[in-house]
C-alpha positions as a printed NumPy array, in Angstrom:
array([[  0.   ,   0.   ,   0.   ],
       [  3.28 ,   2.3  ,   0.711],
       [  3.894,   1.596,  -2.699],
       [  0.335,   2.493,  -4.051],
       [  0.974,   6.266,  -1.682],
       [  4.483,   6.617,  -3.609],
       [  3.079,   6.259,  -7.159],
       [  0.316,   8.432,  -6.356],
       [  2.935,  11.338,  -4.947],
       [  5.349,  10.84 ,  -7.496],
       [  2.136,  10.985, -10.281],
       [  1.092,  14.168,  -8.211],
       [  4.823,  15.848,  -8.077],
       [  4.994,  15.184, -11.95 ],
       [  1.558,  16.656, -12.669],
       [  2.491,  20.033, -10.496],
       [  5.719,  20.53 , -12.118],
       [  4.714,  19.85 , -15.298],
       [  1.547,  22.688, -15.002],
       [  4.78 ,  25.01 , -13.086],
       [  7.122,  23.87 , -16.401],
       [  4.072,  25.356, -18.496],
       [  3.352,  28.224, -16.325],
       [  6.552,  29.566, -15.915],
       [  7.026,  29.917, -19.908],
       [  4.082,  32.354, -19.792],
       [  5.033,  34.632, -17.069],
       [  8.386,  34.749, -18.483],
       [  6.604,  35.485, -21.88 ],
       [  4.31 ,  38.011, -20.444],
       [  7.133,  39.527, -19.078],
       [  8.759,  40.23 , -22.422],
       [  5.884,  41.666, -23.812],
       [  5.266,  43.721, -20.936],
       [  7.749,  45.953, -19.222],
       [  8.106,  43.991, -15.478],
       [ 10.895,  45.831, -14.055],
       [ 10.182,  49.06 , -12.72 ],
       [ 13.04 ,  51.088, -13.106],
       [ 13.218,  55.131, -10.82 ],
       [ 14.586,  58.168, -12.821],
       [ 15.641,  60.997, -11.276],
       [ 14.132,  64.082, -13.057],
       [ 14.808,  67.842, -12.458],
       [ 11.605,  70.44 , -13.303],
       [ 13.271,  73.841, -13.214],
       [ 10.577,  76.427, -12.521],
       [ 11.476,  80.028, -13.577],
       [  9.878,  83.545, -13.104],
       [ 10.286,  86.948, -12.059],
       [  8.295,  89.575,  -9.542],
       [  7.955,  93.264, -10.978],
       [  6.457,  95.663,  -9.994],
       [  4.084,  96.685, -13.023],
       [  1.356,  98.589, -11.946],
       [  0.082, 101.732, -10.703],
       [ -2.782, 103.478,  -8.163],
       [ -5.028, 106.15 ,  -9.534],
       [ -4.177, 109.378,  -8.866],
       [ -7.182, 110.915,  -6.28 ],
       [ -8.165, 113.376,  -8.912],
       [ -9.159, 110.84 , -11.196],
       [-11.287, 108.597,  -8.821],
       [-14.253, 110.725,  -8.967],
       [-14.014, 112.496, -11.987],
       [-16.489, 114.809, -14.305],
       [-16.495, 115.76 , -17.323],
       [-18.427, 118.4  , -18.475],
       [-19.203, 118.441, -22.088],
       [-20.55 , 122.037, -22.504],
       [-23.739, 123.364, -23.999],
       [-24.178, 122.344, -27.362],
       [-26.956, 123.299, -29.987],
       [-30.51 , 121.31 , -30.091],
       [-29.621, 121.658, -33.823],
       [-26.44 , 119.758, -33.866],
       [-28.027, 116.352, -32.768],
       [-31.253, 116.333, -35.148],
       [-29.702, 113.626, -37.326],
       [-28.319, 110.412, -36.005],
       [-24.501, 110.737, -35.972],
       [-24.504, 114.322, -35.333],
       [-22.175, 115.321, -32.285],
       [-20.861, 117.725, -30.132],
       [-17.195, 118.921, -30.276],
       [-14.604, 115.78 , -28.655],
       [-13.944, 117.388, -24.983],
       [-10.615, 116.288, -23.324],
       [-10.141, 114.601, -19.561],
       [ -6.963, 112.75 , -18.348],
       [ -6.917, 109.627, -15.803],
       [ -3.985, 110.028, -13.96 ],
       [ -1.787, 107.409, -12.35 ],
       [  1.261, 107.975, -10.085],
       [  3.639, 105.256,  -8.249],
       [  3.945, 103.385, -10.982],
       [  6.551,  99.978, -11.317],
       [  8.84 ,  99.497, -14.038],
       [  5.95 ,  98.462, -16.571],
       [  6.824,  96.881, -19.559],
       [  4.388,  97.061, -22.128],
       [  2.189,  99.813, -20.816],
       [ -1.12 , 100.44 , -19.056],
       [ -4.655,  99.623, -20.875],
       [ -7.591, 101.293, -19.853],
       [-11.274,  99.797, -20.081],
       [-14.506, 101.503, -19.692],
       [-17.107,  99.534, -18.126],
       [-21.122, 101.168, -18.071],
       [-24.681, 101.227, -19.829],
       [-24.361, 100.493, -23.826],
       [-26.541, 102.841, -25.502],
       [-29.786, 100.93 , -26.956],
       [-29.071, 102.024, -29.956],
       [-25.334, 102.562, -30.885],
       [-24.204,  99.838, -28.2  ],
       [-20.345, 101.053, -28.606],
       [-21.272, 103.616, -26.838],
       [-22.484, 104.977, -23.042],
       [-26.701, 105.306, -22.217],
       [-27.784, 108.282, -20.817],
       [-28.81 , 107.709, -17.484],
       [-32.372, 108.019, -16.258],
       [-31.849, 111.238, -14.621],
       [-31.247, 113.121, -17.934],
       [-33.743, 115.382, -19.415],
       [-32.562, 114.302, -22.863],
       [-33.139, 111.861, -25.126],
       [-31.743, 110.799, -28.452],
       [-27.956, 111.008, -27.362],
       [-25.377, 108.281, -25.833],
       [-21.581, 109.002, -25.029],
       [-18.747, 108.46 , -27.03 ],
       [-15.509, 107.552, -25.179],
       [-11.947, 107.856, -27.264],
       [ -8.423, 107.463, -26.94 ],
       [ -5.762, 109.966, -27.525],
       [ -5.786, 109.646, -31.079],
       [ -9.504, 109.988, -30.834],
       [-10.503, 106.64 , -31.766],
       [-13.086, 104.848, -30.315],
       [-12.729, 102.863, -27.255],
       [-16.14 , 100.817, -26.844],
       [-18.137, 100.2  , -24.022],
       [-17.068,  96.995, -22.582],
       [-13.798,  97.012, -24.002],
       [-10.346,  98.011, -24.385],
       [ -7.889, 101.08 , -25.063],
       [ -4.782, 100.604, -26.875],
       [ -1.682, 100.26 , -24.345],
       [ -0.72 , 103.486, -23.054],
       [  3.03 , 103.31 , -22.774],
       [  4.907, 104.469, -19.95 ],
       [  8.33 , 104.823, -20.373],
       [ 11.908, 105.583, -19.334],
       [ 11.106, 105.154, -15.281],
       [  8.272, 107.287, -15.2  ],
       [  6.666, 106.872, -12.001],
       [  3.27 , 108.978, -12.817],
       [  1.472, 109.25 , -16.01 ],
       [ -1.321, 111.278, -17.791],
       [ -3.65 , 109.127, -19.882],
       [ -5.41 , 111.46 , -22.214],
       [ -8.922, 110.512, -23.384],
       [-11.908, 112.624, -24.852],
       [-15.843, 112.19 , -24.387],
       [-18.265, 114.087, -27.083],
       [-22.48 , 113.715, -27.364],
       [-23.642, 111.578, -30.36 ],
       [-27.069, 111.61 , -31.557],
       [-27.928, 107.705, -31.913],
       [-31.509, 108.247, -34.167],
       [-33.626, 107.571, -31.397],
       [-36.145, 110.928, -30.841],
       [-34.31 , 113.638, -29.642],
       [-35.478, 115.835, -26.707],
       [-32.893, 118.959, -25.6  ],
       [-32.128, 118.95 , -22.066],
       [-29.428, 117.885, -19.273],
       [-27.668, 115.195, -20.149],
       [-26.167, 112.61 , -17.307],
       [-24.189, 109.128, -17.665],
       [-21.504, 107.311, -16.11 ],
       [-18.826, 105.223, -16.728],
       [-16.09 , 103.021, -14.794],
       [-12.765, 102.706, -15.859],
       [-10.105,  99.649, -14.823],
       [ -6.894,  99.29 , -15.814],
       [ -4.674,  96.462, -16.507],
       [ -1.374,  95.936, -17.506],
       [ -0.635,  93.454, -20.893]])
């Protein structure tokens, strides 16, 4: 019966090493096809940058400031398009950083129902038919909601005068002569 136990192991051992014989192949295999050993790198990120100081506080003259756009002639604003005379005002800026590309100005308010580039009149006016153009210094247009060109300021200023001009358009909505009224908020940035 010893005997009978012996075959049976030694059948057993043979059977388990002859499933490991096949098994091993395959891991082996699986191995090769697959990338098993994990292998560490050292790697280096090198982060870079630079603090400057690249902006500037409005000056308190221009935090509250009006703009008075004279009296102008019922007759100039009977047609749409018609407009008053472009009336200069500065936004000035002092302790300013060593800014590279400049300061940009945007003017943020009421868009006119009808010419929506430019400022409504605001419900206290008396008149009607008119909105509020807002320009640069080379008088071009600088639309409600968006941007000025970069005002540059240069060779270590520390202060700076940011001519812009305002001037009444009639927008070809019915036109009623009286006191006129609107307001805008500025922001600047710094491209």
């Amino acid at each position: 019966m010893s005997h009978y136990f012996t075959n049976i192991n030694s059948i057993l051992n043979e059977l388990f090493f002859k499933k490991l014989s096949l098994v091993t192949p395959l891991i082996i295999s699986s191995c090769a096809l697959v990338t098993c050993q994990v292998s560490a790198h050292d790697v280096t990120v090198n982060i870079t940058g630079a603090v400057t100081d690249a902006t500037c506080t409005v000056s308190p003259d221009s935090v509250n400031k009006t703009v008075y756009l004279g009296k102008v002639p019922a007759k100039t604003f009977y047609r749409a398009g018609g407009s008053s005379l472009p009336v200069a005002f500065n936004i000035n800026l002092e302790k300013c950083g060593a800014i590279a590309n400049g300061v940009v100005i945007s003017f943020s308010g009421t868009p006119d129902d009808s010419m929506t580039d430019l400022l409504k009149l605001s419900p206290e006016s008396s008149a009607s038919g008119i909105a509020i153009e807002l320009m640069d210094d080379t008088q071009q247009l600088v639309a409600v909601g968006g941007s000025s060109r970069p005002y540059l300021i240069t060779g270590g200023a520390t202060t700076a005068s940011l001519k812009f001009y305002s001037k009444m358009v009639a927008n070809g909505e019915k036109f009623q002569p009286g006191s006129i009224i609107s307001s805008v908020t500025f922001n600047t940035s710094y491209p």
